[in-house]
Every structure is written in C-alpha cells, then in structure tokens.
VOMAR-952919 format. One record per residue (C-alpha): residue number from 1; x, y, z. Coordinates in nm, 2 decimals, always signed. Layout:
N
<resi=NUM	c1=X	c2=Y	c3=Z>
...
//
This chain:
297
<resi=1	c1=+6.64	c2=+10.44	c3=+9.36>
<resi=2	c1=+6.66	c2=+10.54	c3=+9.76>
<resi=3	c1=+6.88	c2=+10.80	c3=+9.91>
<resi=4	c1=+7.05	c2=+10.73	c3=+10.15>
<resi=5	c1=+7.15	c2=+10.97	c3=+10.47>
<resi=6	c1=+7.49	c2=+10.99	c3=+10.54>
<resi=7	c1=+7.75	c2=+11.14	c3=+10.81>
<resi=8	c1=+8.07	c2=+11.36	c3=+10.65>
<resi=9	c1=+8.33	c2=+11.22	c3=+10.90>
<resi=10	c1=+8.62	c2=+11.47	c3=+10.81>
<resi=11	c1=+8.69	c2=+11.71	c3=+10.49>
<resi=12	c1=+8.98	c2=+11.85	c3=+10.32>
<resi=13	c1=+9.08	c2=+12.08	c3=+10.10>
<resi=14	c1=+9.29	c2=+11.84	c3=+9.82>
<resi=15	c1=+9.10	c2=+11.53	c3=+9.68>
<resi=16	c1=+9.08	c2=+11.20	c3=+9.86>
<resi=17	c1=+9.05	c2=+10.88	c3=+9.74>
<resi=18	c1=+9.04	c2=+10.53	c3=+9.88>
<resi=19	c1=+8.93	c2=+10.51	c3=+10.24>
<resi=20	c1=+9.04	c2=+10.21	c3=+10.44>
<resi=21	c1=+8.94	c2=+10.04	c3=+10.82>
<resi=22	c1=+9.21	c2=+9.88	c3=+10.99>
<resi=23	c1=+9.13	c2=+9.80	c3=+11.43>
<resi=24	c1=+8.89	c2=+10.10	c3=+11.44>
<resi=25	c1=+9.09	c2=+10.39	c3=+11.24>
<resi=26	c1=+9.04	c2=+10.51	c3=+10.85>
<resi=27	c1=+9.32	c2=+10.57	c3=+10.63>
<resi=28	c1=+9.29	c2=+10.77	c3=+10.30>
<resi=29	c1=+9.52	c2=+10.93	c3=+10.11>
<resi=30	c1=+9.48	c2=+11.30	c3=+9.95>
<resi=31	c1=+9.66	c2=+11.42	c3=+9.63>
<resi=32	c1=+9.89	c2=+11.69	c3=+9.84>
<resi=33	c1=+10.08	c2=+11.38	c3=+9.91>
<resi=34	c1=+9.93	c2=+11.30	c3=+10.29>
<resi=35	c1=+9.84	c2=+10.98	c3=+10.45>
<resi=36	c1=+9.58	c2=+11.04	c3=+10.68>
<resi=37	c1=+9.41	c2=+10.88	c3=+10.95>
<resi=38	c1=+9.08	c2=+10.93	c3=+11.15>
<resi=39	c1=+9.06	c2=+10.75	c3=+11.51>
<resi=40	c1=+8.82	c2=+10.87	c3=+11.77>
<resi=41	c1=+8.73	c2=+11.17	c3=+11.59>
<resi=42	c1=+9.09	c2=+11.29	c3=+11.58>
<resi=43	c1=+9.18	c2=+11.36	c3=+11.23>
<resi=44	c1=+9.59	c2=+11.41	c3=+11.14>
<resi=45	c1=+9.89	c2=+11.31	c3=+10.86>
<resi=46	c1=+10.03	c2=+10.93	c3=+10.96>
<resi=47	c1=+10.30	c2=+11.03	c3=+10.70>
<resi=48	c1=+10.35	c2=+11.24	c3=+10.34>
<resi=49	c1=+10.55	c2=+11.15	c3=+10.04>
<resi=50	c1=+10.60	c2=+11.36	c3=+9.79>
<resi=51	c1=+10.40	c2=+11.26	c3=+9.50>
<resi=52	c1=+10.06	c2=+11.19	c3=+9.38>
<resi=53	c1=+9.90	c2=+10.89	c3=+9.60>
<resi=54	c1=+9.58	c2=+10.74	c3=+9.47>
<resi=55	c1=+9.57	c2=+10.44	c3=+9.74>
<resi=56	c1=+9.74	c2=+10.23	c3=+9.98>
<resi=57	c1=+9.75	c2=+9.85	c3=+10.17>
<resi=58	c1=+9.84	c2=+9.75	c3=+10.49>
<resi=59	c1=+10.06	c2=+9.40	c3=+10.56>
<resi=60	c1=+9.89	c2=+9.17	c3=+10.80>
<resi=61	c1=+10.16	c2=+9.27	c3=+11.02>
<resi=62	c1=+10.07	c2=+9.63	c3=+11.03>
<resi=63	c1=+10.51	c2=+9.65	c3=+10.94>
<resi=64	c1=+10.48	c2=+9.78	c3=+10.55>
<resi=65	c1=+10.25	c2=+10.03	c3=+10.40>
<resi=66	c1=+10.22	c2=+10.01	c3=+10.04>
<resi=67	c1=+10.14	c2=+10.30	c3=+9.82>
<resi=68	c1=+10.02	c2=+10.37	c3=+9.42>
<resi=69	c1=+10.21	c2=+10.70	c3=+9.34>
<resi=70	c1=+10.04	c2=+10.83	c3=+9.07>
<resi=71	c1=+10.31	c2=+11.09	c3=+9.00>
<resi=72	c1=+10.60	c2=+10.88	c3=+9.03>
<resi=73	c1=+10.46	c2=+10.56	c3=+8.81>
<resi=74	c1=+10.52	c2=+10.36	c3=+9.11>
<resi=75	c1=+10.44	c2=+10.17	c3=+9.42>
<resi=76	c1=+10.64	c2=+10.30	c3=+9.75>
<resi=77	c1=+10.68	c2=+10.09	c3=+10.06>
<resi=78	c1=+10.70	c2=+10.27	c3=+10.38>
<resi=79	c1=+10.82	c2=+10.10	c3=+10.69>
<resi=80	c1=+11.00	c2=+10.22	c3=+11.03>
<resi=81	c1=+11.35	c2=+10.07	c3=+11.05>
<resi=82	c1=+11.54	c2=+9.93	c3=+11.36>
<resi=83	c1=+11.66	c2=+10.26	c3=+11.43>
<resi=84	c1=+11.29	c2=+10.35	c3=+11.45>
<resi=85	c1=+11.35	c2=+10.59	c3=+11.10>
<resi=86	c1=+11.07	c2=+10.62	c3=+10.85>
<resi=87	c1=+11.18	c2=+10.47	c3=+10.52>
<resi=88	c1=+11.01	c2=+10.53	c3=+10.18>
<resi=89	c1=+11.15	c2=+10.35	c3=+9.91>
<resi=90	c1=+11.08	c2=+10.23	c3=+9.54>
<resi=91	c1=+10.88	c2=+9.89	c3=+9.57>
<resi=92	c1=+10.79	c2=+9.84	c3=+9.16>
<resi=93	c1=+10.82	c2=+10.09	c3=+8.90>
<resi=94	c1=+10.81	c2=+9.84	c3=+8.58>
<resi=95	c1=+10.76	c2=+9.57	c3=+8.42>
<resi=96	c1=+10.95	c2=+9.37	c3=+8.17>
<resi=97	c1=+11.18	c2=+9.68	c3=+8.15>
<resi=98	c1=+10.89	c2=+9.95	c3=+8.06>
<resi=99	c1=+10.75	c2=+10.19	c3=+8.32>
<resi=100	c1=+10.43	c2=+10.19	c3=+8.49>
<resi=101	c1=+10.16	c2=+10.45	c3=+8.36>
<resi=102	c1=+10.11	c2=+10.47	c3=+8.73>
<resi=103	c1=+9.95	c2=+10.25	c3=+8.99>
<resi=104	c1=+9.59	c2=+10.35	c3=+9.05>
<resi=105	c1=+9.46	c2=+10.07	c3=+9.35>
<resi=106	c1=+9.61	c2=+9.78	c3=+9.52>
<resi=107	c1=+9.48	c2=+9.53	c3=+9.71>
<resi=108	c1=+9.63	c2=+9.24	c3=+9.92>
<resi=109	c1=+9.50	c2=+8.89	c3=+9.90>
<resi=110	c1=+9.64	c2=+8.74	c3=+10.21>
<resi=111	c1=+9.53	c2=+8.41	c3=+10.15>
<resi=112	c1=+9.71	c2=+8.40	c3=+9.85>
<resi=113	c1=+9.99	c2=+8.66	c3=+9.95>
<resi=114	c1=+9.92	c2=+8.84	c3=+9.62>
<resi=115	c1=+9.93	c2=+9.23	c3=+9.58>
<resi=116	c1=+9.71	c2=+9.30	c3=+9.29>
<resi=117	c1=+9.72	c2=+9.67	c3=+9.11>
<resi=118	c1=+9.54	c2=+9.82	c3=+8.84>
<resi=119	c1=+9.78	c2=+10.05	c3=+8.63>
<resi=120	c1=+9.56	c2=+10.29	c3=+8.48>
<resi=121	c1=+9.84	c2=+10.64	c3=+8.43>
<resi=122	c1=+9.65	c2=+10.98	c3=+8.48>
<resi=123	c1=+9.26	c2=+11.01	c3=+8.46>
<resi=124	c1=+9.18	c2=+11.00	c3=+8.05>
<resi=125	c1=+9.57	c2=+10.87	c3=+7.95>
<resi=126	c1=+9.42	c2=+10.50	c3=+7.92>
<resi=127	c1=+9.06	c2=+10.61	c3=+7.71>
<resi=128	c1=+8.86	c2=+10.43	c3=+7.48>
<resi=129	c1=+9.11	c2=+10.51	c3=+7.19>
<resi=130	c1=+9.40	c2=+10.42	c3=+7.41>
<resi=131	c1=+9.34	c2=+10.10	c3=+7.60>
<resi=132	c1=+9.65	c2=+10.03	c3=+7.74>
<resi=133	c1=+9.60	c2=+10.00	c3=+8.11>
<resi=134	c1=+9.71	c2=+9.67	c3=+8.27>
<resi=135	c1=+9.63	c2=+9.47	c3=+8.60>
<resi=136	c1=+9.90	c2=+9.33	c3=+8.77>
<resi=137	c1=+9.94	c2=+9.05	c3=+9.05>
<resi=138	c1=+10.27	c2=+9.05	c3=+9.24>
<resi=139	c1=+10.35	c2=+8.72	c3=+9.43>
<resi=140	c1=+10.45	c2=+8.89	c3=+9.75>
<resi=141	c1=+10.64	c2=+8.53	c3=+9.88>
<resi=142	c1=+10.86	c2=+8.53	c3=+9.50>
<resi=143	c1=+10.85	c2=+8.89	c3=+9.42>
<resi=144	c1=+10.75	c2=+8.80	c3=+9.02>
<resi=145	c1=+10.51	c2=+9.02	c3=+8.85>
<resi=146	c1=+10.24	c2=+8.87	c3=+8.68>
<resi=147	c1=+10.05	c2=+9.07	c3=+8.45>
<resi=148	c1=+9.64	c2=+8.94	c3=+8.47>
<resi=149	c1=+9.54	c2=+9.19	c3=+8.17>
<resi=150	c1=+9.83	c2=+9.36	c3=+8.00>
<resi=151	c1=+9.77	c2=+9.68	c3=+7.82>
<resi=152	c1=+9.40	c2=+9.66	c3=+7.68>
<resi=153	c1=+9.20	c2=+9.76	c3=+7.95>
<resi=154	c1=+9.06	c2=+10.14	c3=+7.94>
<resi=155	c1=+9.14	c2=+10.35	c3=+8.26>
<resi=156	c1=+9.11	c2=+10.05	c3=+8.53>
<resi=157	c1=+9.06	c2=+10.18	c3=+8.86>
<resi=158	c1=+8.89	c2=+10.04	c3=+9.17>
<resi=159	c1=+8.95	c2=+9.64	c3=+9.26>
<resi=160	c1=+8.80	c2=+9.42	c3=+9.52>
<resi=161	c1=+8.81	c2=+9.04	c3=+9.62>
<resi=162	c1=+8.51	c2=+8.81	c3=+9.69>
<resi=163	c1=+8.54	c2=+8.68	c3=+10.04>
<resi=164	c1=+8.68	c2=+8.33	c3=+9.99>
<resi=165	c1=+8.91	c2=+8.58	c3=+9.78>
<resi=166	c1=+8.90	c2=+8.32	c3=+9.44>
<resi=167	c1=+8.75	c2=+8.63	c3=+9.28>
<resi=168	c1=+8.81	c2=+8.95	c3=+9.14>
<resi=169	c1=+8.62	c2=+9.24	c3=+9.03>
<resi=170	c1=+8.75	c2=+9.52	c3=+8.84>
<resi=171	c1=+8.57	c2=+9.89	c3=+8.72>
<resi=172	c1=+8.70	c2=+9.92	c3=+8.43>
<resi=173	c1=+8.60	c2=+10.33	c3=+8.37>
<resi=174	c1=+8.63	c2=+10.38	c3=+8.02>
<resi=175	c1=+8.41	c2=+10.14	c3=+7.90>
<resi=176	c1=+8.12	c2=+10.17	c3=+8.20>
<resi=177	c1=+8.17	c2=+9.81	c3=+8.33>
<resi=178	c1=+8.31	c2=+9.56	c3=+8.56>
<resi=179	c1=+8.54	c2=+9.30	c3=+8.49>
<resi=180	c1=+8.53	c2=+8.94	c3=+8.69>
<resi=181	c1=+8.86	c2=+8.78	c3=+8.73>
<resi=182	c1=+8.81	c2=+8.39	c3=+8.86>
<resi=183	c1=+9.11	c2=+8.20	c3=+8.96>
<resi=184	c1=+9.10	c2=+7.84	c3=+8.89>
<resi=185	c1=+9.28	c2=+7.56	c3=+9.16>
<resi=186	c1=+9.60	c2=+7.58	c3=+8.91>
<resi=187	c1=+9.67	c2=+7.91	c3=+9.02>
<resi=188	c1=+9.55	c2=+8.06	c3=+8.63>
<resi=189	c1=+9.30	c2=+8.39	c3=+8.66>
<resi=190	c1=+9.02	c2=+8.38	c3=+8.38>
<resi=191	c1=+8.83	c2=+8.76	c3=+8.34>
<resi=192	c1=+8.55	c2=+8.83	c3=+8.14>
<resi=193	c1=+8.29	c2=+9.11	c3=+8.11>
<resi=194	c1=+8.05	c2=+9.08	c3=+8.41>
<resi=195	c1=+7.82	c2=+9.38	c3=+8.47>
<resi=196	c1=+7.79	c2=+9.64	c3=+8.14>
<resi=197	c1=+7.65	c2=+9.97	c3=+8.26>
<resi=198	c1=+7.44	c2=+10.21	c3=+8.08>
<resi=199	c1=+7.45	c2=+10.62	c3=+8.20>
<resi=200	c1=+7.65	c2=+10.80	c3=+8.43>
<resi=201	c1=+8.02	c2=+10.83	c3=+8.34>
<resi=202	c1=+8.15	c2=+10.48	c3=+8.50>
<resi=203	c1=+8.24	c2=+10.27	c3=+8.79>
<resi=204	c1=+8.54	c2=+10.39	c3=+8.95>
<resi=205	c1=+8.54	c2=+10.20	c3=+9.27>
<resi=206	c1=+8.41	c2=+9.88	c3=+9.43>
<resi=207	c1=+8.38	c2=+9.69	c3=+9.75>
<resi=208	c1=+8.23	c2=+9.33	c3=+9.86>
<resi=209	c1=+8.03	c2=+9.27	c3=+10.19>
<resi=210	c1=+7.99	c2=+9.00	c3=+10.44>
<resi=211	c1=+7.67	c2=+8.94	c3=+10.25>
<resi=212	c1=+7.87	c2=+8.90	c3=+9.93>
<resi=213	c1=+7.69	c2=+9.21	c3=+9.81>
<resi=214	c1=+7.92	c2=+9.37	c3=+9.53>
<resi=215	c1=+7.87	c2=+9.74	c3=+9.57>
<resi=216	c1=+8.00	c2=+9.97	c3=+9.29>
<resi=217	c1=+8.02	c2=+10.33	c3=+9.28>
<resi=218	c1=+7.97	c2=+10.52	c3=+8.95>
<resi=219	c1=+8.13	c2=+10.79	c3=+8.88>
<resi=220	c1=+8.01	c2=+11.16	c3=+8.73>
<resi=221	c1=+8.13	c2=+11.50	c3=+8.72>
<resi=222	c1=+7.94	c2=+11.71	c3=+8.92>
<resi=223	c1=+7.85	c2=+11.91	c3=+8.66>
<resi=224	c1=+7.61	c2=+11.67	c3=+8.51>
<resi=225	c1=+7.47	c2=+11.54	c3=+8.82>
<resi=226	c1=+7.37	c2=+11.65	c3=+9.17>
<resi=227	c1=+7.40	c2=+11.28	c3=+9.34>
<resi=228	c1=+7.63	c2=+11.02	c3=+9.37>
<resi=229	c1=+7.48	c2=+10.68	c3=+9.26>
<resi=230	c1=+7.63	c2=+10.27	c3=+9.44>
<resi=231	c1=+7.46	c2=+9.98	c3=+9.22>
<resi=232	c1=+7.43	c2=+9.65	c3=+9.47>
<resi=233	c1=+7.47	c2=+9.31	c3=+9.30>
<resi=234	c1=+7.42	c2=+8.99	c3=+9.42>
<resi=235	c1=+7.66	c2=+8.68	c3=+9.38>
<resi=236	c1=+7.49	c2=+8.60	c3=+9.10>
<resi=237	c1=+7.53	c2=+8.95	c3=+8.93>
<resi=238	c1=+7.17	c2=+9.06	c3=+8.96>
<resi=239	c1=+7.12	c2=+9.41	c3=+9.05>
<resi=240	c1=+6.90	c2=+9.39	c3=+9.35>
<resi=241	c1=+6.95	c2=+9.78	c3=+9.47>
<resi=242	c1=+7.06	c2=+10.09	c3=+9.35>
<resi=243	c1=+7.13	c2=+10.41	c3=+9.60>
<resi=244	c1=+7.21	c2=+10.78	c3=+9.61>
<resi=245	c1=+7.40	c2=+10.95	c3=+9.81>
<resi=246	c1=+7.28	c2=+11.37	c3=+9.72>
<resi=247	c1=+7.52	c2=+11.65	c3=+9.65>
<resi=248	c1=+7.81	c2=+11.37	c3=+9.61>
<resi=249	c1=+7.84	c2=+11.24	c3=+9.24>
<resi=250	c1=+8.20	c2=+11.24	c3=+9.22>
<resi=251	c1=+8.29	c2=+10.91	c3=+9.47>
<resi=252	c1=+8.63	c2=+10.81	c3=+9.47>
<resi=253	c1=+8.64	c2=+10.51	c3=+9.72>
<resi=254	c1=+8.47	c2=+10.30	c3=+9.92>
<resi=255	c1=+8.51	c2=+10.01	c3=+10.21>
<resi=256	c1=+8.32	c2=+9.84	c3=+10.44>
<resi=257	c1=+8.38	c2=+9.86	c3=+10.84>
<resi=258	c1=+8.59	c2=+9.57	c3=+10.93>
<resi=259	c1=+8.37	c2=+9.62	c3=+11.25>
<resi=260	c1=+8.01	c2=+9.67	c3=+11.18>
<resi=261	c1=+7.95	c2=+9.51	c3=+10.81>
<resi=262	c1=+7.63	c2=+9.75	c3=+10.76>
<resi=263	c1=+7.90	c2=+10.04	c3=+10.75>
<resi=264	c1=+8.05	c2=+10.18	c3=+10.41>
<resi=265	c1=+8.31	c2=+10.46	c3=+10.45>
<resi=266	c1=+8.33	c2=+10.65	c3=+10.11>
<resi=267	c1=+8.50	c2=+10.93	c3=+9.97>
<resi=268	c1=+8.38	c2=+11.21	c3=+9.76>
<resi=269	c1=+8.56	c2=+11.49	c3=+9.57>
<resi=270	c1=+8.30	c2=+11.72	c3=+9.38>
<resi=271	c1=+8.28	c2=+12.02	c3=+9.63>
<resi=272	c1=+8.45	c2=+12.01	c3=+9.94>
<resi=273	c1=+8.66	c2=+11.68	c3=+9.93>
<resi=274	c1=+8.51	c2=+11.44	c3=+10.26>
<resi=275	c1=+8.47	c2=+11.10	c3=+10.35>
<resi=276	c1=+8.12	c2=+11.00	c3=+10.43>
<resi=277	c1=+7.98	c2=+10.70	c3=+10.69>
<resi=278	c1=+7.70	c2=+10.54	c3=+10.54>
<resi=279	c1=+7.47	c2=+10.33	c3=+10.72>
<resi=280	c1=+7.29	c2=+10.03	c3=+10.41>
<resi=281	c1=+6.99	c2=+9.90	c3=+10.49>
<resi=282	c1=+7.03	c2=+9.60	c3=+10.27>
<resi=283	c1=+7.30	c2=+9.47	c3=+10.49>
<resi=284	c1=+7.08	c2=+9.53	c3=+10.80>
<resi=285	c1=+6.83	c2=+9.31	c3=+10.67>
<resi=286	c1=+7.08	c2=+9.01	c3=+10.58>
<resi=287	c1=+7.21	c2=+9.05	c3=+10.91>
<resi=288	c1=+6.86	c2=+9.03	c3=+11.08>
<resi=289	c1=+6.78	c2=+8.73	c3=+10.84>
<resi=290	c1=+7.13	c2=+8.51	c3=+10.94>
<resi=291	c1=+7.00	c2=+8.57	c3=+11.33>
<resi=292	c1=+6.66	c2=+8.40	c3=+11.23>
<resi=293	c1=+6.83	c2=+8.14	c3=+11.05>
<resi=294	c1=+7.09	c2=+8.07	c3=+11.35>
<resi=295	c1=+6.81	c2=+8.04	c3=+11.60>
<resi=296	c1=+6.69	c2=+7.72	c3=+11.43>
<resi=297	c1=+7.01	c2=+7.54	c3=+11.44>
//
C-alpha cells in the first residue's frame, strides 16, 4: 500500500462531509448547518439551514439545491424565487406514511432523472442488530418514491453511479461491504453483495472515475489508526490498488474533479476537519495509456 501526498485545501472547525465540483468550485456541507463553497482559493457560506446536513446535489440547471438533513429526517430544496428570495422548504420527509431515519447521501442520475438517497438515521441507529436503513430512488419527472432496499440494510452511507449510470454502488458500513445495484432495460434495479471487506471499520463513501476505477474510502476512528486508507477496483471488481492518505483515517467524502479526472477532493474529520486534493497516479497512467492508444487510430 502507497501513500499518497495530498494538499488540505480549506479546514473548519465542525465536521464536513461530502465534497462536490461543479464549473471549477467545491461544495461541502459542515454539521453547524453551512453550505460552503471554495472557488479560487476563496473559501465562504453559499447558505445555512438549520439542521444537521450530511450532503447535497445540484440540478443540471444549477436552479435547486437538494439537501439530506440529518436532524430533520428529511431532504430540503433550496432555490431563489422570482423575487430573488432564498427559499428552503420540505422536499421528502417519508415514505408510505413513516418518517425518514434521515437522509445520509443523494445522488442525481440525470440520465435517468432519478434522485437516489441512502437513509441510514444517526451514525450506529441502523447497526448490525438493527438493519433497517433503506435506499431510496425518487423519479424526479413523477415525484413517486421507490424504495431499492427497504429497511435491511445496516448504516448505508456513501453512493455513486457507473458512468453509463446503469449501475450503482453502495457502502454499506455496518457490515464492511459494498453493495452493486444493476438496473435492467425494464427499468427493475437488482443488488447484490459486490466487494466484502476485511479490517478497518467500513466503507463510508465512494466515487467512480473516468477510468471506471471504483474508489472507496474506509472508514476508522482515529483512535485505532493513524491513516486513512481508498481501496481501487476495477470494472470487474478486482482490487488493483490500495492507498493511504497519513494522519487522516476518518474520511467522510470523496469526488473526482469534473475537470482534471486524476483529481480526488476528500474530506476528513479526525483532527482538524479539512478537505484534501489528491493527485492518483493510477488515473495518470490510464490517461497516458488512452493518448497511446488514440495515436494509432
């Protein structure tokens, strides 16, 4: 295993968790209830509500911001109005009549206009002797909730879509493992258990390159370890790499650059709460490989 050097971007005081690249700027949300962005080294609040936020998504039209309050057992939707007023209202609080144990990630599938969430409630409210966290896929174009896995899953967290976005990976944290949800051409998702991990404490978030590298983070306190650890599969599920990231075992998040694909932003929460920039080698080397291949054609 190789460590990897890495560049702290910005820090904070309250935790952050899942960083995001839209045109150049990184969102992430921080537990005090913040929104934040960082664009050309300026660092400040895009909004606040006041609750718990654990992440967000962005429309295609940059119009709606969606956001997994953990405190409130809901997902928010903030827009500006035509009077140019902020609004922050409810977006989903249940389903079927029962309350959320509270939104943990979302992510938008645009090609399918599909907002998936994983409802996990409060870190160790869906354990091993309590599986009852759910993932959820909301058809943005009907507004019908579709639960994917409903109640049986044990503290699901981070979520992240192949690139032709036909699958879905889930860390499910509780049990050490990820989860692959395929969608067939009928519409119907089929999940099974796709990587099983041994050590550490488990994968808490997840992200897919260009390369169609799956990159998971695994989570431990930072009591009983010094470095953070990102296993790197391949499409077909081998583990081909696995890096450390020292004095930062307790990741939270991470995404890759919509600009530069051999970026991943990540956050980190076991000290001094920061997002990193880290360049991966691995994608380097695919990229170099594609420009040898493309000079043959």
């Amino acid at each position: 295993m190789s460590a990897v050097p890495y560049e702290k971007i910005c820090e904070l005081i309250s935790p952050l968790y899942c960083p995001l690249e839209i045109d150049g700027a990184i969102y992430m949300v921080s537990q005090n209830g913040d929104i934040l962005k960082f664009k050309d080294g300026q660092f400040k609040a895009e909004f606040h509500i006041s609750g718990q936020p654990y992440s967000i998504v962005i429309d295609k039209l940059n119009k709606f911001i969606y956001v997994a309050d953990m405190a409130h057992q809901a997902i928010l939707k903030r827009f500006i109005d035509e009077n140019s007023q902020e609004q922050i209202t409810d977006f989903l609080k249940d389903y079927e009549g029962q309350p959320l144990l509270g939104p943990n990630s979302l992510l938008l599938s645009p090609k399918n206009n599909l907002l998936f969430f994983t409802d996990s409630g409060p870190f160790g409210e869906t354990s091993i002797e309590n599986c009852k966290g759910s993932l959820f896929a909301i058809d943005m174009d009907a507004q019908i909730v579709k639960p994917l896995a409903l109640q049986c899953l044990s503290y699901p967290s981070g979520i992240c879509l192949s690139n032709d976005q036909k699958l879905l990976y889930l860390c499910e944290t509780g049990k050490n493992r990820v989860l692959r949800f395929v969608q067939t051409d009928a519409g119907i998702f089929y999940y099974s258990t796709y990587i099983q991990f041994n050590g550490r404490f488990g994968p808490i978030a997840c992200a897919v390159s260009q390369s169609e590298h799956l990159y998971v983070a695994r989570f431990e306190f930072g009591y009983v370890s010094e470095e953070g650890q990102i296993s790197i599969f391949n499409s077909n599920g081998v583990n081909v790499e696995n890096v450390s990231i020292p004095q930062c075992p307790e990741i939270s998040g991470l995404t890759f650059s919509s600009q530069k694909s051999n970026i991943l932003y990540v956050t980190e929460n076991s000290s001094t709460p920061s997002c990193l920039r880290i360049l991966i080698n691995i994608e380097e080397k695919d990229d170099v490989k594609k420009k040898d291949k493309d000079k043959f054609k």
